[in-house]
N, C-alpha and C positions, 0 to 999 in steps of 0.2 A: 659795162657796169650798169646797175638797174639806176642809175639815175640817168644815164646818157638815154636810156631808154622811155622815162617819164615824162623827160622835157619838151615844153613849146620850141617852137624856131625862136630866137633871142630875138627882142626889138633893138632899132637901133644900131645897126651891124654896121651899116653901112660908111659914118662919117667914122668909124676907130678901125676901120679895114686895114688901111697901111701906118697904122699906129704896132707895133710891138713892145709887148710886157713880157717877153720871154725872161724868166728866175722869177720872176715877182711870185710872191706867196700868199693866200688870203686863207684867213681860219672864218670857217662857219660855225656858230656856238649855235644850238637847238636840239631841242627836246620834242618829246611827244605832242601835240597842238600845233604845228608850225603850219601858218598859209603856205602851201607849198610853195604855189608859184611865183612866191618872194624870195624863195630859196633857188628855183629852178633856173626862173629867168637869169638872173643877176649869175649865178654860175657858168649858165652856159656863155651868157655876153662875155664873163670874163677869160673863159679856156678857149675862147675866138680868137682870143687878141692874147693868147700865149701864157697866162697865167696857170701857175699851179692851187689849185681851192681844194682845201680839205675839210671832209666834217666831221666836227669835234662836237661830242655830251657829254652829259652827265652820266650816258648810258653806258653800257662796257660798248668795245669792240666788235662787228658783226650785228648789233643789238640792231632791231629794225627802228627806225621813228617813224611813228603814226601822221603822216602829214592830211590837212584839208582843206578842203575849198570851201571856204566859210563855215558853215555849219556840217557840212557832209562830209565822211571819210574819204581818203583820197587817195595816195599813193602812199607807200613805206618806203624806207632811204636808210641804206646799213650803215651805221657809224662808224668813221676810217680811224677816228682817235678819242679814248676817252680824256676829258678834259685833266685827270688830274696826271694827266704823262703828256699834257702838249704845256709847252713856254712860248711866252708874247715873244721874244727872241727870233722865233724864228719865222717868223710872218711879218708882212707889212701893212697888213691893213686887219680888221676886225669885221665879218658883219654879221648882225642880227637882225634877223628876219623877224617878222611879227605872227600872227596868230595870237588867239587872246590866253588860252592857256600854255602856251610855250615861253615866254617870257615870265609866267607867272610860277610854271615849274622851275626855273632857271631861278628867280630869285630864293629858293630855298634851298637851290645850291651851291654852300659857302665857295667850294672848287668851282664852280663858275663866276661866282662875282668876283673872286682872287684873279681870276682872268680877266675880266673886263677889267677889272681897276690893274692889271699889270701893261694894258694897252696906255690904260688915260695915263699912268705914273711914269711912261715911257713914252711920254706924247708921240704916239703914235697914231696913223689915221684908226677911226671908228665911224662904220658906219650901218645906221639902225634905221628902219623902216615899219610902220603900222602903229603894232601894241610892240614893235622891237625897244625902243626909248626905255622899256619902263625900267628893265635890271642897270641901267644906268643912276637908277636914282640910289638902287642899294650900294651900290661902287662908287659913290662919290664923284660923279662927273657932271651928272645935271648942273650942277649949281656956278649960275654965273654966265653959263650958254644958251648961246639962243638957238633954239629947237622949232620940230615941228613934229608930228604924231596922229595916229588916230585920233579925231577928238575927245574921246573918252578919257585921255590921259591928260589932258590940258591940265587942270587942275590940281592931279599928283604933279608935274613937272615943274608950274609955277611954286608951287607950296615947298619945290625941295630948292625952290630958287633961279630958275627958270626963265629965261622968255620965253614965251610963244606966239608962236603966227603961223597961222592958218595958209602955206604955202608950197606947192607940190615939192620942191627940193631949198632946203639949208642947209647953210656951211657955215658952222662957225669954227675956223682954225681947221684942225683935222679932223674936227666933228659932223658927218652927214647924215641928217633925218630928213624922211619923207614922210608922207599922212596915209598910203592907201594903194592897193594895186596898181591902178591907172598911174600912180607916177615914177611907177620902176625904168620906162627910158631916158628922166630924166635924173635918176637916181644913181643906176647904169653909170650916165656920161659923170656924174659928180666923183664914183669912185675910179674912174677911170685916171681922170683929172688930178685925181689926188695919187695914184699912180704915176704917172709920166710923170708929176714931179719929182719923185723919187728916181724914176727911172735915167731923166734925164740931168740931174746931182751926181747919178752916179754911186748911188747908193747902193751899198751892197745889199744885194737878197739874201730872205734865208738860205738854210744849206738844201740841197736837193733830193738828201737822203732821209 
């Protein structure tokens, strides 16, 4: 797959090595703008340790996403599922990756914020990273939780009710934000974390098919 082909070596491998997530399910929401290596990383860490990740858009099927490294184009990534034929149902965790215009196409996508707010309505884990935080403000989840984000967002997050603090990974409840590249290992270990609890509940995963 041209994503197994894009990716870094995952950080952090080593302390979730004899950890197993086998069923576990993660949906990736992203559009064209996505920091890649917010997508890459965190995918690869998670099909190390057994997880099934799929990526879901606004885009059809087969559609390429434009990913980049900051400002510069970067790699493309073929969409596995358009958003409006995937259900929070069948995944266990949620994430969104950041980029500043991938989140910002995402919130004009009413079938995408139906999804994020079908994770938070289903307390379900979410977790968001960079400029990931912001389509949560349209989905009704910001408000009340304490976050963390690219700085730029600080001010939309508080204003929709918000805490924030300026801290490489947050947890509030099932909710995971980080601020910025550099803190995807421990980003990683937080979804991981919120996994194994599932995993070891005994919670059933989605289905396989």
């Amino acid at each position: 797959m041209q994503q197994a082909e894009n990716m870094q070596p995952a950080d952090h491998l080593e302390p979730a090595a004899t950890q197993s997530l086998d069923g576990r399910r993660v949906a990736v929401l992203m559009t064209d703008g996505v920091e890649q290596v917010e997508y890459t990383k965190p995918r690869q860490f998670l099909e190390a340790q057994g997880v099934t990740v799929v990526l879901i858009s606004p885009k059809k099927v087969g559609e390429q996403i434009q990913g980049f490294n900051h400002l510069e184009p970067g790699d493309k990534y073929a969409v596995e599922l358009n958003v409006e034929d995937a259900n929070a149902d069948d995944y266990d965790l949620l994430l969104l990756p950041g980029g500043v215009a991938n989140p910002d196409n995402l919130r004009s996508s009413p079938e995408s914020i139906a999804f994020i707010k079908a994770f938070g309505d289903g307390d379900k884990p979410i977790a968001a990273i960079c400029h990931g935080p912001w389509p949560l403000i349209d989905a009704g989840i910001a408000e009340s939780k304490h976050m963390t984000s690219w700085p730029t967002l600080q001010i939309d997050l508080v204003n929709a009710g918000a805490e924030w603090t300026d801290d490489e990974v947050v947890v509030d409840g099932k909710l995971i934000t980080s601020r910025k590249p550099d803190d995807i290992p421990a980003f990683n270990e937080a979804i991981m974390k919120q996994l194994m609890v599932l995993q070891e509940a005994g919670t059933d995963p989605g289905p396989t098919s």
